[in-house]
TIRO-123406 format. One record per residue: residue number from 1; x, y, z of N, C-alpha, C in turn. Coordinates in pm, whole numbers, plus 50000, padded with zeros to 5 digits. Layout:
# TIRO-123406
{NUM; {X; Y; Z}; {X; Y; Z}; {X; Y; Z}}
...
***
This chain:
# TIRO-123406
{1; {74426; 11322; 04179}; {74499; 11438; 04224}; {74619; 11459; 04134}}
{2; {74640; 11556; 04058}; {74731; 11602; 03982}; {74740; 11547; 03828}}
{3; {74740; 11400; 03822}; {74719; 11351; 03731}; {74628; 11429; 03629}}
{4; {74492; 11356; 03685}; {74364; 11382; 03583}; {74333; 11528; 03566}}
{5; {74378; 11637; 03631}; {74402; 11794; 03665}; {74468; 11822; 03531}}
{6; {74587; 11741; 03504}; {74701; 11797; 03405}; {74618; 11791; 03308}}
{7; {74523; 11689; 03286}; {74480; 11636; 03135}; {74382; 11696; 03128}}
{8; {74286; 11737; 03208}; {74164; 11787; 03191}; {74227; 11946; 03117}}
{9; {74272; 11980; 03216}; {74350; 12151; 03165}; {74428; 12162; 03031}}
{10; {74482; 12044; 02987}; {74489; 11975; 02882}; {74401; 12023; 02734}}
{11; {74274; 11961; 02798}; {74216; 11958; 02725}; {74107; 12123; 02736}}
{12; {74076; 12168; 02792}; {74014; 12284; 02852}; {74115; 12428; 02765}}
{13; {74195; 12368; 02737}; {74337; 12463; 02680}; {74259; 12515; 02577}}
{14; {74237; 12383; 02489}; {74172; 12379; 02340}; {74054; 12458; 02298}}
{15; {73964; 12480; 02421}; {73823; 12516; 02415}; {73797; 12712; 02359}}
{16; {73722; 12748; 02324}; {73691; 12869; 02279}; {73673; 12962; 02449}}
{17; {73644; 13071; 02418}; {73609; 13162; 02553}; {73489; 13175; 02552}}
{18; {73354; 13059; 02437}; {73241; 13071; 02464}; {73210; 12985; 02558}}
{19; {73300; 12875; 02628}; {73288; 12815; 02703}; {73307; 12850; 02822}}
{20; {73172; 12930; 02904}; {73221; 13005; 02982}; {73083; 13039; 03067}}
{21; {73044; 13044; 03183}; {73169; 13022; 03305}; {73204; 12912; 03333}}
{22; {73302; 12823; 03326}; {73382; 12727; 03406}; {73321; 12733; 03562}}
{23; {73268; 12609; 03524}; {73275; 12518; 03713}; {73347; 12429; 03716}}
{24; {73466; 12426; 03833}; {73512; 12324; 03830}; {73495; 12247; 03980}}
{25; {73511; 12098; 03988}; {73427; 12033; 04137}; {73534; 11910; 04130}}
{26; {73615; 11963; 04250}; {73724; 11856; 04292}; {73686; 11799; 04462}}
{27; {73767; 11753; 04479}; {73772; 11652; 04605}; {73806; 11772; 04716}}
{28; {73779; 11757; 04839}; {73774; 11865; 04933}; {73900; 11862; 04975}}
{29; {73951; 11752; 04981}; {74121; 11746; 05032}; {74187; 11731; 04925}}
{30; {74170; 11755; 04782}; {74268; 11784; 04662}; {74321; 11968; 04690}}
{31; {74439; 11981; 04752}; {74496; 12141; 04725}; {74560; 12158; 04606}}
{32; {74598; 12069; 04561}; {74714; 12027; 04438}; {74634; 12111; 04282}}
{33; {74528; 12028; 04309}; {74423; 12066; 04176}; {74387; 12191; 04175}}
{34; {74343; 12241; 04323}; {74292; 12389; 04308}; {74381; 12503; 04232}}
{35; {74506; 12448; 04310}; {74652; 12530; 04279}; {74665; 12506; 04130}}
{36; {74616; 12395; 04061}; {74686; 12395; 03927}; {74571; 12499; 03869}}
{37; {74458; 12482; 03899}; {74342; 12522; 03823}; {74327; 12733; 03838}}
{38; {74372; 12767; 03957}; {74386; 12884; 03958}; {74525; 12915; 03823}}
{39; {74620; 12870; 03829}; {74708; 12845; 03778}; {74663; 12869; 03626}}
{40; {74612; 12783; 03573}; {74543; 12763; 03468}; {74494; 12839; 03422}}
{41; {74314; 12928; 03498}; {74268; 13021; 03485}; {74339; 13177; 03454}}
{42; {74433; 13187; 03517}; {74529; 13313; 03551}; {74541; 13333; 03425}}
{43; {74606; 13267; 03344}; {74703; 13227; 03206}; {74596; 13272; 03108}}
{44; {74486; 13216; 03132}; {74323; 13176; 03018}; {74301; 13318; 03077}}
{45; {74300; 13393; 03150}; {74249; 13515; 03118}; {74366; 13621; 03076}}
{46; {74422; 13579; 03067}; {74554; 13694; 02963}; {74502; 13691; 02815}}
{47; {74440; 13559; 02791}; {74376; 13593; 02648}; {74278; 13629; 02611}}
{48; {74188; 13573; 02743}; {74040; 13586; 02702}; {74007; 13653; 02817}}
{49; {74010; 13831; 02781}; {73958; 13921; 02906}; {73846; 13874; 03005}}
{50; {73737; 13825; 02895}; {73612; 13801; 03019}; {73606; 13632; 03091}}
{51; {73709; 13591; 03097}; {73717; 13484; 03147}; {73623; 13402; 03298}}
{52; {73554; 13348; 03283}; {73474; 13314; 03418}; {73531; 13161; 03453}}
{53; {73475; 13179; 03645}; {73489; 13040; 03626}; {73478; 13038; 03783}}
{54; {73424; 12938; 03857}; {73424; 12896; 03972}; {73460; 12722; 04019}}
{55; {73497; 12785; 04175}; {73549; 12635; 04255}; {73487; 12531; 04299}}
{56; {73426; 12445; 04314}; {73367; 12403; 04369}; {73404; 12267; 04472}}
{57; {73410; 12261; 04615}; {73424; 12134; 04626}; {73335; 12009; 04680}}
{58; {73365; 11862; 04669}; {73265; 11733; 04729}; {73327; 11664; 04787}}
{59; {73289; 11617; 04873}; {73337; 11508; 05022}; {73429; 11439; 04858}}
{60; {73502; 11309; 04950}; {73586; 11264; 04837}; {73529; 11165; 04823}}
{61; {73461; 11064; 04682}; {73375; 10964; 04693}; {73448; 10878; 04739}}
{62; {73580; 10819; 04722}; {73651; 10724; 04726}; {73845; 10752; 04763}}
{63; {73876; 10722; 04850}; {73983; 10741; 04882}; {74115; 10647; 04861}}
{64; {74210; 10626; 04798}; {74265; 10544; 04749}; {74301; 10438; 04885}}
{65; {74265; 10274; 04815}; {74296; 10179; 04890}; {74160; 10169; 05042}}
{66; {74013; 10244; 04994}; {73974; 10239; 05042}; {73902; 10074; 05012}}
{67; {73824; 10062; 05079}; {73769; 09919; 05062}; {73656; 09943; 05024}}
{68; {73590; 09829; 04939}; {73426; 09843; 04826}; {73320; 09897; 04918}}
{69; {73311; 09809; 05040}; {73171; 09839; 05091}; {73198; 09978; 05179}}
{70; {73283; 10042; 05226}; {73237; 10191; 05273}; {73255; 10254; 05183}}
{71; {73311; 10232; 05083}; {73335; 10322; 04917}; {73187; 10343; 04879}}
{72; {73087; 10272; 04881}; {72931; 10308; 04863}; {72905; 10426; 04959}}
{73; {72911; 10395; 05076}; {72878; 10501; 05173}; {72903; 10611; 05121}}
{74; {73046; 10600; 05145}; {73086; 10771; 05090}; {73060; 10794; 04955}}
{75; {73070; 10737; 04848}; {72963; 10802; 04778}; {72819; 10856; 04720}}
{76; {72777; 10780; 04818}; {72641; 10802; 04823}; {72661; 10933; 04892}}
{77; {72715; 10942; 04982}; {72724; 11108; 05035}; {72794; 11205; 04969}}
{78; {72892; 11169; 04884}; {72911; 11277; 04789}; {72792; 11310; 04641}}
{79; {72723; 11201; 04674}; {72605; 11199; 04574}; {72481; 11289; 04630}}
{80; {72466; 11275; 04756}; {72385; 11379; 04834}; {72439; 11543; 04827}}
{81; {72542; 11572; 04821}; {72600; 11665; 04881}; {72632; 11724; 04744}}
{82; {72653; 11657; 04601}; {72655; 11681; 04482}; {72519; 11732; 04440}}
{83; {72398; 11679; 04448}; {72278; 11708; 04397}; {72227; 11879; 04418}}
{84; {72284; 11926; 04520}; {72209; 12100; 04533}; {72320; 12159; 04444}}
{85; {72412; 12145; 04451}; {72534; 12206; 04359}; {72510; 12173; 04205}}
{86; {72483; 12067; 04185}; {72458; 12030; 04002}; {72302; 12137; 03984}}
{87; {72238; 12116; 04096}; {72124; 12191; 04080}; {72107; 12348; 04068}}
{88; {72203; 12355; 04170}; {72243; 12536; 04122}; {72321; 12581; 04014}}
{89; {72421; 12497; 03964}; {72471; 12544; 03863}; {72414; 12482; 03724}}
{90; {72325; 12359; 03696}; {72263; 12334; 03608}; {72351; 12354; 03459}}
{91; {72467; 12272; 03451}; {72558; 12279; 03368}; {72469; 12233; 03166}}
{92; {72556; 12283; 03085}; {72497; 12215; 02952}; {72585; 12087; 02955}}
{93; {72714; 12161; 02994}; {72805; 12034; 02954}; {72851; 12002; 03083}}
{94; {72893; 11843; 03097}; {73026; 11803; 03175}; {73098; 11730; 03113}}
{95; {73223; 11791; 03137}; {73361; 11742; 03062}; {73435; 11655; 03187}}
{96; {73416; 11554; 03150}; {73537; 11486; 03304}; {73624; 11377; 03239}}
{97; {73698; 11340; 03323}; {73823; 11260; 03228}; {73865; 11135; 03386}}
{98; {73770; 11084; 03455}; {73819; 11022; 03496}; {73845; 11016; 03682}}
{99; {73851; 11109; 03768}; {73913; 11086; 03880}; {73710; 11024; 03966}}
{100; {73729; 10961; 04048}; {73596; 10935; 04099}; {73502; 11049; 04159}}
{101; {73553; 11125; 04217}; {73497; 11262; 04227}; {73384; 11329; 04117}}
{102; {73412; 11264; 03943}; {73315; 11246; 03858}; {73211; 11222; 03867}}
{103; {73231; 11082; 03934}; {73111; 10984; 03928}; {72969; 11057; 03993}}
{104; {72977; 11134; 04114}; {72872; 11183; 04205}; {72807; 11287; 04130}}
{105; {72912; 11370; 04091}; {72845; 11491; 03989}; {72743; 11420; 03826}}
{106; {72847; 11340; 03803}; {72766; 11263; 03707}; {72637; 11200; 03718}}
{107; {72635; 11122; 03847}; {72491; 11082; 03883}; {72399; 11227; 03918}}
{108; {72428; 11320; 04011}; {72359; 11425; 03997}; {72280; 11474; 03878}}
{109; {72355; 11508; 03796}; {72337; 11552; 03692}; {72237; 11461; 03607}}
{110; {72259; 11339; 03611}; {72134; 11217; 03525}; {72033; 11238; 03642}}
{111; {72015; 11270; 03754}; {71908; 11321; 03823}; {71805; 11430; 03788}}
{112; {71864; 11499; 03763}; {71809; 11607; 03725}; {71769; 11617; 03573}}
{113; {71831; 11544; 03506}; {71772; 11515; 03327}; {71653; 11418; 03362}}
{114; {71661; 11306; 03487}; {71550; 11264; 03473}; {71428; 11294; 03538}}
{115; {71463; 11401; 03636}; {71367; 11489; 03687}; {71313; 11597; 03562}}
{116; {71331; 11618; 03478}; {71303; 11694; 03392}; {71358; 11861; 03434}}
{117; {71470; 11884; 03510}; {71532; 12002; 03581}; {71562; 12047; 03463}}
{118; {71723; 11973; 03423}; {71787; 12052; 03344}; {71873; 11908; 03312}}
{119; {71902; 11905; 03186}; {71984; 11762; 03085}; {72115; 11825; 03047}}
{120; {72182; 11780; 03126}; {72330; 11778; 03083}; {72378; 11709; 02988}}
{121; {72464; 11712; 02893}; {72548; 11660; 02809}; {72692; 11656; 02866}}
{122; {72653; 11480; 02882}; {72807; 11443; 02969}; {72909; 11382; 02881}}
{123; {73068; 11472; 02853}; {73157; 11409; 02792}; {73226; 11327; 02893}}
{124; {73276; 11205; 02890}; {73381; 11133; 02954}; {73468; 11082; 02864}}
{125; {73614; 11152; 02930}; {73711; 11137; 02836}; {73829; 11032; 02953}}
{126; {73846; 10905; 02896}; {73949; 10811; 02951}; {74083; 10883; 02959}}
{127; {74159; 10853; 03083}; {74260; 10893; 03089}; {74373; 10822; 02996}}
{128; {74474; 10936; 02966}; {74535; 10866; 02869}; {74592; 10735; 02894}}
{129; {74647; 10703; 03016}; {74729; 10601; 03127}; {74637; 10531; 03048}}
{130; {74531; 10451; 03065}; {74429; 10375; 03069}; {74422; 10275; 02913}}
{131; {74520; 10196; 02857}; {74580; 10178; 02780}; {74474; 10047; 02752}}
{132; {74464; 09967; 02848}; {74388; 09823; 02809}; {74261; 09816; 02865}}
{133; {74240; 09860; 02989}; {74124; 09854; 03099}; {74038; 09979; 03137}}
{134; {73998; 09980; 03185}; {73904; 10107; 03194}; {73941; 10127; 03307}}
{135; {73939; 10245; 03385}; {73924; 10318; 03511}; {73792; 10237; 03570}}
{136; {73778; 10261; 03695}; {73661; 10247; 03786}; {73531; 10330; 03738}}
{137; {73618; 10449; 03717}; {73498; 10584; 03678}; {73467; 10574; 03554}}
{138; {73526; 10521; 03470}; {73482; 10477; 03319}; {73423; 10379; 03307}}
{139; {73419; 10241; 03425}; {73335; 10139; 03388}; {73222; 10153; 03431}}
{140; {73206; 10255; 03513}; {73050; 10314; 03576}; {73035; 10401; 03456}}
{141; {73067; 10503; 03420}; {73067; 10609; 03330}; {72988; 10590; 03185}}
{142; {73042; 10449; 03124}; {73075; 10434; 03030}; {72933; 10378; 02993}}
{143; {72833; 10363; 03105}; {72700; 10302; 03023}; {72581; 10406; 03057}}
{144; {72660; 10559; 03095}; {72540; 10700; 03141}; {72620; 10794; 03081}}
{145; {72741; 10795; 02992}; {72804; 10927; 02916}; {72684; 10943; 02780}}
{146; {72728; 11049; 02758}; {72644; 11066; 02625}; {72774; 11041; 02519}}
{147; {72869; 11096; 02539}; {72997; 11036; 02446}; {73131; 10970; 02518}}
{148; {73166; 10926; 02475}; {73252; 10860; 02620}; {73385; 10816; 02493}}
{149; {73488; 10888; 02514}; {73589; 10906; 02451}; {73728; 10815; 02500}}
{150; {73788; 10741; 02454}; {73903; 10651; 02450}; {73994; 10687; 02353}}
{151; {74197; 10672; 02415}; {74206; 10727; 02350}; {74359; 10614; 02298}}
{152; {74320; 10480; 02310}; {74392; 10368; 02258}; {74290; 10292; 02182}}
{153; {74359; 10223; 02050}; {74279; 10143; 01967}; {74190; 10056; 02069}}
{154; {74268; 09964; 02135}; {74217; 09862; 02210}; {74096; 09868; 02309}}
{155; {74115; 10010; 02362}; {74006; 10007; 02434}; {73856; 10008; 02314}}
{156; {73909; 10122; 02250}; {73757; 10094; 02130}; {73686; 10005; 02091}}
{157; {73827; 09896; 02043}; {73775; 09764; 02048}; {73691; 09650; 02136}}
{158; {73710; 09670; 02264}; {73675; 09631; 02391}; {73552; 09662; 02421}}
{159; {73545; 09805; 02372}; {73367; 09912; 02451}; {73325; 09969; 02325}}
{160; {73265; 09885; 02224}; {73223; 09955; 02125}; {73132; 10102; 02099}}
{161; {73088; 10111; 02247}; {73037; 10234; 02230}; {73156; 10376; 02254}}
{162; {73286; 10340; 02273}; {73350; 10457; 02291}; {73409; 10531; 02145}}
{163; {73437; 10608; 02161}; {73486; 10700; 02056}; {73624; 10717; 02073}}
{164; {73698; 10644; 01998}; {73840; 10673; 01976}; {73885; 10772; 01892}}
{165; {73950; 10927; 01954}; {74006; 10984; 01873}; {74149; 11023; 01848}}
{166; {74223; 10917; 01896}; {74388; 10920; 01945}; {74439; 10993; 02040}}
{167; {74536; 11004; 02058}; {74568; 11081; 02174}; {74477; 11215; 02175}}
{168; {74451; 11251; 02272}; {74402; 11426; 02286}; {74455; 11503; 02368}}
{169; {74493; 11444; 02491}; {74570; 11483; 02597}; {74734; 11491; 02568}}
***
């Protein structure tokens, strides 16, 4: 909540207006994010007239200081509740940077590439914070991204499959 919002928009700043329509899929009790992301959008269409983009929200997989074994539960139900939504919108890309709310859409989405639906190309980009260790959502992430981006030497060193390109955020 707010954090991973700043950085994603961050990075979403950078992108062309062929990237378009924007879905974005936060936590049902994040207001913070929605607010930044309308926020965001408002701005992105002062430049780019045809600007698209929709809200989307998912149960919350994981709630901070929740404990491991109902943390499955609920994500498995944001993994249920993710699958008709990845399916209707049938994205090329997902860009995520981290909050667990990722993770469900992410598995969705390798559902449906292995259903032969529709194959997403999933970026996961480490939060910048994330200096030595990986996030939760990056140590799941980090062996189903198609590029999976770090953005301290050390971690590179650590997960040879990530892509260090220095700060981006």
């Amino acid at each position: 909540t707010g954090g991973h919002t700043t950085e994603i928009l961050r990075l979403l700043s950078c992108l062309s207006e062929s990237y378009s329509p924007r879905h974005y899929i936060f936590a049902d009790s994040d207001k913070m994010s929605e607010a930044k992301i309308r926020s965001f959008e408002q701005k992105r269409s002062e430049r780019f007239s045809n600007s698209q983009f929709t809200l989307d929200r998912i149960p919350r997989s994981r709630e901070v200081g929740q404990s491991w074994t109902s943390s499955v539960v609920t994500t498995l139900y944001s993994i249920l509740y993710s699958l008709p939504l990845t399916y209707k919108l049938k994205p090329d890309l997902i860009l995520c940077n981290g909050p667990g709310t990722c993770v469900p859409v992410c598995i969705s989405a390798l559902l449906l590439g292995l259903l032969r639906i529709k194959r997403a190309i999933i970026v996961y980009v480490e939060s910048i914070c994330r200096v030595e260790t990986l996030s939760l959502s990056g140590k799941i992430l980090y062996y189903f991204s198609d590029y999976f981006i770090v953005q301290w030497p050390d971690l590179k060193e650590k997960y040879p499959k990530s892509v260090y390109l220095g700060r981006i955020v």
